[in-house]
C-alpha positions as CSV (number, residue, x, y, z in Angstrom):
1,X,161.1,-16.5,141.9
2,X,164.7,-16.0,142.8
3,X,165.0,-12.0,143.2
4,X,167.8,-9.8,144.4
5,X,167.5,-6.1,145.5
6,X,170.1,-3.4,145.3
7,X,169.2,-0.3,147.4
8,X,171.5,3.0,146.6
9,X,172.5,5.5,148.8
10,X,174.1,8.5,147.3
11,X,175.3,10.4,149.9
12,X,179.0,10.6,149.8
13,X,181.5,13.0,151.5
14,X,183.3,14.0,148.5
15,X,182.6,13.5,144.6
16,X,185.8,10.9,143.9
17,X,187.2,12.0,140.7
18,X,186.9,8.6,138.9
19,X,183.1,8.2,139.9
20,X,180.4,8.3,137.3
21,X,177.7,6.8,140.0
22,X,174.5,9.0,141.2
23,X,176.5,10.6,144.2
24,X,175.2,13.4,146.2
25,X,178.0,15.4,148.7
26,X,176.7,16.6,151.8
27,X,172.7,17.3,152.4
28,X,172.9,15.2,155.9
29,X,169.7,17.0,156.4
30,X,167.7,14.8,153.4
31,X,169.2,11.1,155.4
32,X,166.0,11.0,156.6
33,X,163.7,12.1,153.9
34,X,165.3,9.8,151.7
35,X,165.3,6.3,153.7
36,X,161.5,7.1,153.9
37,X,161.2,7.7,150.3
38,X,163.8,4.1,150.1
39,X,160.9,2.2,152.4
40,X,157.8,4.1,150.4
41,X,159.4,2.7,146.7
42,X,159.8,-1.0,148.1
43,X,156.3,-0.8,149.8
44,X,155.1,0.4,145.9
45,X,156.6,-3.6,144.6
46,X,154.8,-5.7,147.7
47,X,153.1,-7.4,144.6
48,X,156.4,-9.0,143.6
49,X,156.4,-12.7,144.8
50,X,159.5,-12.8,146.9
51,X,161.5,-14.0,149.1
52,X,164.6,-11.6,148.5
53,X,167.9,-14.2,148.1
54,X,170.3,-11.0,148.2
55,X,170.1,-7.5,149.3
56,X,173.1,-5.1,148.3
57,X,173.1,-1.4,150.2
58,X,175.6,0.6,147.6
59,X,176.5,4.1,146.7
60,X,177.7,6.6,147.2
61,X,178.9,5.5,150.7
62,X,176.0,3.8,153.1
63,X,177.9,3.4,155.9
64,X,177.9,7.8,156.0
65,X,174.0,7.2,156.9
66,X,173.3,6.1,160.6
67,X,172.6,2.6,161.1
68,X,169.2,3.6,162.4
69,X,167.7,5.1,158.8
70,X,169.3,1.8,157.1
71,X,167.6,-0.5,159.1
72,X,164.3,1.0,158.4
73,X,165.2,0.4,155.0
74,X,165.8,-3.4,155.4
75,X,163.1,-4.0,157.4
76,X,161.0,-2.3,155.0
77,X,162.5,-5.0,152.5
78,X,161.8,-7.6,155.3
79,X,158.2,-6.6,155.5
80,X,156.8,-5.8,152.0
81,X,159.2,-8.4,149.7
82,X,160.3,-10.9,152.6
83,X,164.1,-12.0,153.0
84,X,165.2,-15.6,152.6
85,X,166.1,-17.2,155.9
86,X,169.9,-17.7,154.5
87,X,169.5,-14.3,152.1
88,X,173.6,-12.6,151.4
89,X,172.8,-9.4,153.5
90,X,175.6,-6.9,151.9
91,X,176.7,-3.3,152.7
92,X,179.4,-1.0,151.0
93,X,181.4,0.8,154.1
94,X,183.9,4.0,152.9
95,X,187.3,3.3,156.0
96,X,187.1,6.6,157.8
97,X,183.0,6.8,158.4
98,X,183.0,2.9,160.1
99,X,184.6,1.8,163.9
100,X,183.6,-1.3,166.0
101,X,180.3,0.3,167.6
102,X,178.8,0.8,163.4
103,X,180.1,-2.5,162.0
104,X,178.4,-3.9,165.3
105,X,175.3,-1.9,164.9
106,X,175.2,-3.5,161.3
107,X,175.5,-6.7,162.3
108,X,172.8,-6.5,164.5
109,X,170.3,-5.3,162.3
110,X,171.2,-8.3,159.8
111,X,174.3,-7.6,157.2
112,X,176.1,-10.1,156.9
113,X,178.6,-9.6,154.4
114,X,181.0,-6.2,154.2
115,X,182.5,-5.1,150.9
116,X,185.2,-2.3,152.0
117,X,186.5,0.4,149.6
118,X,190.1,0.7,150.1
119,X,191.3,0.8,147.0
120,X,194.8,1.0,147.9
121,X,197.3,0.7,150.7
122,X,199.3,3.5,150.2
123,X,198.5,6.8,151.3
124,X,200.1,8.4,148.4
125,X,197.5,6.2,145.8
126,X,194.7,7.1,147.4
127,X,195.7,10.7,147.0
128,X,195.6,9.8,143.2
129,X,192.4,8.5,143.2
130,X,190.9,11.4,145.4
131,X,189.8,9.6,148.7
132,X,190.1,11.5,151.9
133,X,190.8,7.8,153.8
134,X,194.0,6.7,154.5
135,X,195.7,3.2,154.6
136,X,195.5,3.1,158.4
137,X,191.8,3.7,158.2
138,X,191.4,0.6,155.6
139,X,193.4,-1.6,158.1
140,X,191.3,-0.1,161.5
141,X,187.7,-0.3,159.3
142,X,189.1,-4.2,158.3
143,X,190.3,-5.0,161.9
144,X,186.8,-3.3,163.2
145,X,184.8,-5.5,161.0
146,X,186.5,-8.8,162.4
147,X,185.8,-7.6,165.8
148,X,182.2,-7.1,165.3
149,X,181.7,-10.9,164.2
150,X,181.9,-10.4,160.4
151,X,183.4,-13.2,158.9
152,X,182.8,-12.5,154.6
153,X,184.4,-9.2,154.2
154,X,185.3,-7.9,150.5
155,X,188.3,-5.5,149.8
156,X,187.8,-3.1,146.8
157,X,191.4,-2.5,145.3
158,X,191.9,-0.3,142.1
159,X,194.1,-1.2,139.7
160,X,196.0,0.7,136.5
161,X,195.6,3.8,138.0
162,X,197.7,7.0,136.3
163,X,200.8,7.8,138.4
164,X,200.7,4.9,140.2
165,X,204.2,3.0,140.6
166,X,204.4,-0.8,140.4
167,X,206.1,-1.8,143.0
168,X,202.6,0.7,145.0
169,X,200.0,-1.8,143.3
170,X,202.2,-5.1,144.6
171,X,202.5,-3.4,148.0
172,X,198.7,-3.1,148.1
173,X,198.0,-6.2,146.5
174,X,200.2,-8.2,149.1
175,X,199.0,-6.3,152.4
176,X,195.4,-7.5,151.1
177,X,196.6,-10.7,150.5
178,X,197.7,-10.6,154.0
179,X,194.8,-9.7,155.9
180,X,193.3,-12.5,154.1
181,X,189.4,-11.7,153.3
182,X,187.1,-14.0,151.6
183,X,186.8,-11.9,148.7
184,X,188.7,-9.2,146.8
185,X,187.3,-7.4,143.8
186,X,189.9,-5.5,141.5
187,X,189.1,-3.4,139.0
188,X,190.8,-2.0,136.4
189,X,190.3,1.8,136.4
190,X,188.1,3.2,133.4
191,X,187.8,6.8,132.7
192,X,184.1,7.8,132.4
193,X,182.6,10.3,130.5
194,X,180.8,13.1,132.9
195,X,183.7,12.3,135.7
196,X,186.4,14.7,136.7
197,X,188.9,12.0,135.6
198,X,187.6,12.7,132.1
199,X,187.9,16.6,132.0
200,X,191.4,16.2,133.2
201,X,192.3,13.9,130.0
202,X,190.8,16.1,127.9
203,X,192.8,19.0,128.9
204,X,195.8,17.2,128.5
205,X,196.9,16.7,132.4
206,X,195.9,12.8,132.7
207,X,197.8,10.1,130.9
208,X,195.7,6.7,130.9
209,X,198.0,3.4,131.9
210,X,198.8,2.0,128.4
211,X,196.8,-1.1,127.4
212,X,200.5,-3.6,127.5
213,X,201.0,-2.3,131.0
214,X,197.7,-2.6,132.6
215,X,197.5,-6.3,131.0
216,X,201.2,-7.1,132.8
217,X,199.4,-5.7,135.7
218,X,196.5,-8.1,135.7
219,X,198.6,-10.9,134.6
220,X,200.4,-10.6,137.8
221,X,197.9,-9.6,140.1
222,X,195.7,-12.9,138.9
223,X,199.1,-14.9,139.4
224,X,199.2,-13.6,143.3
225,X,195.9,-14.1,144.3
226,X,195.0,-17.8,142.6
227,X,198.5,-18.7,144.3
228,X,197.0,-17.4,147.8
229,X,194.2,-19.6,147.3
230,X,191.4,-17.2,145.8
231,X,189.1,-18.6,142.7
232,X,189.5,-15.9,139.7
233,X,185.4,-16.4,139.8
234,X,184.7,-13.4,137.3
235,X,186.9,-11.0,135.6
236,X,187.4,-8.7,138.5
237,X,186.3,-10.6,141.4
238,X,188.4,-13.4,143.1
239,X,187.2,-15.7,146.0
240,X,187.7,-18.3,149.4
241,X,185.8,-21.2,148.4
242,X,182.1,-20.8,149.3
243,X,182.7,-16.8,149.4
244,X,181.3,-15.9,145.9
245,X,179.5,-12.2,145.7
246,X,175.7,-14.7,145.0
247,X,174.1,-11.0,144.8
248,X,176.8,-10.2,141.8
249,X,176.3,-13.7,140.8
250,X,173.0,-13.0,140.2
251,X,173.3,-9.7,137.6
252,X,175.7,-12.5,135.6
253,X,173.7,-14.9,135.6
254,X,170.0,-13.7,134.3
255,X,168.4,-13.5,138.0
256,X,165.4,-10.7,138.2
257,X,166.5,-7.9,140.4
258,X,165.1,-5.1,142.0
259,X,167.1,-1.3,142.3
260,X,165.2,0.9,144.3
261,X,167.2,4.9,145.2
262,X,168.2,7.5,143.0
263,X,169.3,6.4,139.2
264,X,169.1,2.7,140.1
265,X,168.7,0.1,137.8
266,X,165.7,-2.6,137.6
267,X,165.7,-6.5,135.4
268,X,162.1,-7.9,136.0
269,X,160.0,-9.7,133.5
270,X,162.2,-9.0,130.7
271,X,161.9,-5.2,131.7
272,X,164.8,-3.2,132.3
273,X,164.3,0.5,133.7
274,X,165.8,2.8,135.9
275,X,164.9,5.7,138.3
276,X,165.6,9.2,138.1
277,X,169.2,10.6,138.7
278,X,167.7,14.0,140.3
279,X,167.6,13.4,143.8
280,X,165.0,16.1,144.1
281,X,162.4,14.6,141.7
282,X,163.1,11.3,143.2
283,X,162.1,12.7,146.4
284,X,159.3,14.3,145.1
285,X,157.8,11.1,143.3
286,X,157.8,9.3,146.3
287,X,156.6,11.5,148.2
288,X,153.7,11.7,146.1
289,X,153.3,8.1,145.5
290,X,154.5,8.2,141.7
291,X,157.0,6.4,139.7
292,X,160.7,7.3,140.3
293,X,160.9,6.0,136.5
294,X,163.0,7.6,134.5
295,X,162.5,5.2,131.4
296,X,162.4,1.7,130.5
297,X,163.2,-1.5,127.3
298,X,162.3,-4.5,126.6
299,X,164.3,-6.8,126.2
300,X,163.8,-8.9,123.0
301,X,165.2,-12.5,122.2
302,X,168.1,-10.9,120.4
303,X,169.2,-9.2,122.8
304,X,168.4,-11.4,125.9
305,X,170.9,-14.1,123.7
306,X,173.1,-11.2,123.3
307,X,173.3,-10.2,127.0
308,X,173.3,-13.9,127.9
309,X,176.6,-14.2,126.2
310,X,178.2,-11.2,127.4
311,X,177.5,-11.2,130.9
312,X,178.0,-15.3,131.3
313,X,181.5,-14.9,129.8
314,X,182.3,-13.0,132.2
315,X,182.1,-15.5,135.0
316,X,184.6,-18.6,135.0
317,X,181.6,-20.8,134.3
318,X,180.8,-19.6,131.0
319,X,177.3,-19.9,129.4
320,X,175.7,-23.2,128.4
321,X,175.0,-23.0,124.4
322,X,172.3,-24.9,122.9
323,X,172.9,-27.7,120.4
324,X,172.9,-25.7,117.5
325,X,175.0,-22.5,118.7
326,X,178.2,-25.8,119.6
327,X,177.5,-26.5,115.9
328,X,178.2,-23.4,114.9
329,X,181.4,-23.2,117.2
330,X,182.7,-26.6,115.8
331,X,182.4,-25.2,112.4
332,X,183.9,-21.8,112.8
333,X,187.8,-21.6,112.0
334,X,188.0,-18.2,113.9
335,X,186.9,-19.7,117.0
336,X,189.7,-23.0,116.4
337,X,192.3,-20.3,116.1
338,X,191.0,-18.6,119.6
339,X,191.1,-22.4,121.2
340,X,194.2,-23.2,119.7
341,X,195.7,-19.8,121.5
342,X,194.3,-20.8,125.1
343,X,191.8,-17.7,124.9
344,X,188.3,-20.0,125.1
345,X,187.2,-23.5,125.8
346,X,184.2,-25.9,124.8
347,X,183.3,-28.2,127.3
348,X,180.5,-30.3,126.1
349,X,178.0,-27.1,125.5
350,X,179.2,-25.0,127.4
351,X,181.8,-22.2,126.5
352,X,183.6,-20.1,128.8
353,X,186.6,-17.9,128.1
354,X,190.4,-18.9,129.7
355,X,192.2,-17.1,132.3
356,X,194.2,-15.7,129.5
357,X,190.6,-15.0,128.1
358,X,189.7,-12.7,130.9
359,X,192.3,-10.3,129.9
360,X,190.5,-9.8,126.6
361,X,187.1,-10.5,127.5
362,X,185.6,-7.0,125.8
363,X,187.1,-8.4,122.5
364,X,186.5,-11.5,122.9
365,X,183.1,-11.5,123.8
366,X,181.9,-9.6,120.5
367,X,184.0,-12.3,118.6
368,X,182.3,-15.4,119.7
369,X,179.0,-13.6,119.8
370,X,179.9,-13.2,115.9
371,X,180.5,-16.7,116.0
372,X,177.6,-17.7,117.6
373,X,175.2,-15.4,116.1
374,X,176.2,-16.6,112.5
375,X,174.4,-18.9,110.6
């Protein structure tokens, strides 16, 4: 079967005040520990029939761990689970803890794709958003990658973010346009519960980007990026032709994938569970050959249709509808009115949402699952 894996690393140098991920700062010391306890939980799924088409290192920051203790966690993957000959080989790298020797060193041991967190291009931005890097370390860690033989690098930019100016988040926009990668993701910042971001709104000292502004915002950063030639592929990812995320791809689209690391997530055999966000008892478990489970569903028709819709709406594709779902579109005034507007389209049986669509994709989405859902 097709299967991706998504290994997390959650050592970080600081705690970013927008992140709500399984982060650790510091502990250097457990780097080693834990890629052991990375190899032992992969070893524990040899019984999955493989090979891996997509292999995503994320965080916290990888590229803090040395190359070394990462590549004893892909060959691990190599050896118990297999890797497709032509398998997306990803790694997330933090600009300020990657140069030329790293990215090399990378490359050597098999990534193939970079995804790089810059988030912004000006200093005073990044401030905003709590990262120690600077711009000049997004465009030496970019310029690095290029010289170590990389050739599908991803930008992360941050968008909507409070106290950020305008004419900021077009400078950052156009300077990534500029050093032309194959992919950009952009994400709209969302203030999560548990994250410092969230204590500061509640005490009054954080004022969220208003819902008309961040939608001008989008409008115009989709406007820039399909003009430069990138395919507006999902709602926050844009694309070169032939440069799609097919590891992302893959959570959209229904493939079985496997998380191993602290508090990652697993979708196998209509199974979703997740590990343990303690890094101790994760350590523990593995160390004594037990579960990392932290709890588990199962997924039931209802909800697999449910998800279906969701997550394939995201992507400019859309989801295929059977014959009796288009019947219930065709009949459905609501979803004539939402046509009529240039929000969604039915092509034959398959319905996808508009560019327009993407900027309401949340509301959307619940709407036509109505739609659908209704007899």
């Amino acid at each position: 079967m097709a299967l991706g894996l998504y290994i997390h690393v959650p050592f970080c140098p600081q705690r970013c005040p927008y992140c709500a991920f399984a982060t650790v700062v510091g502990q250097a010391d457990l780097h080693g520990l834990y890629a052991e306890a990375i190899c032992r939980e992969i070893e524990s799924w040899v019984h999955l029939s493989g090979p891996v088409e997509t292999v995503f290192l994320g965080g916290g920051t990888p590229s803090q761990v040395e190359p070394a203790l990462i590549g004893q966690m892909l060959e691990a993957a190599q050896r118990h689970l297999g890797l497709h000959e032509d398998a997306e080989v990803s790694i997330e790298v933090n600009p300020g803890t990657v140069d030329c020797e790293k990215f090399a060193l990378l490359k050597a041991l098999g990534f193939n794709r970079i995804s790089i967190g810059a988030q912004a291009f000006r200093d005073a931005d990044l401030r905003h958003l709590g990262r120690q890097h600077s711009a000049a370390d997004v465009e030496r860690a970019y310029a690095a990658a290029r010289a170590a033989g990389f050739a599908n690098v991803s930008l992360d930019l941050v968008a909507n973010v409070p106290g950020v100016s305008e004419a900021n988040w077009h400078f950052s926009v156009e300077r990534a346009i500029a050093l032309a990668p194959e992919h950009l993701s952009v994400y709209s910042l969302t203030i999560e519960e548990g994250t410092i971001f969230a204590q500061r709104q509640r005490q009054g000292l954080l004022e969220p980007v208003v819902d008309d502004r961040q939608a001008h915002t989008l409008e115009w950063t989709d406007a820039q990026l399909v003009a430069a030639g990138y395919e507006h592929y999902e709602i926050s990812n844009y694309a070169r032709r032939g440069y799609r995320s097919r590891h992302n791809w893959g959570y959209w689209t229904g493939v079985p994938y496997l998380g191993v690391g602290l508090g990652a997530h697993s979708f196998i055999d209509r199974k979703r569970f997740w590990n343990t966000r303690d890094l101790n008892a994760y350590l523990d478990a593995m160390h004594q050959d037990r579960s990392p489970c932290a709890g588990e569903e199962t997924i039931v028709p209802d909800t697999a249709r449910r998800e279906r819709l969701w997550m394939g709406l995201r992507t400019i594709e859309g989801i295929e509808l059977t014959e009796e779902e288009v019947g219930r579109v065709q009949r459905s005034k609501r979803f004539d009115d939402l046509e009529k507007v240039g929000y969604v389209a039915l092509e034959g049986q398959r319905l996808r949402l508009t560019r327009a669509g993407f900027l309401l994709a949340d509301a959307l989405s619940l709407e036509l699952d109505r739609i659908v859902e209704e007899e």
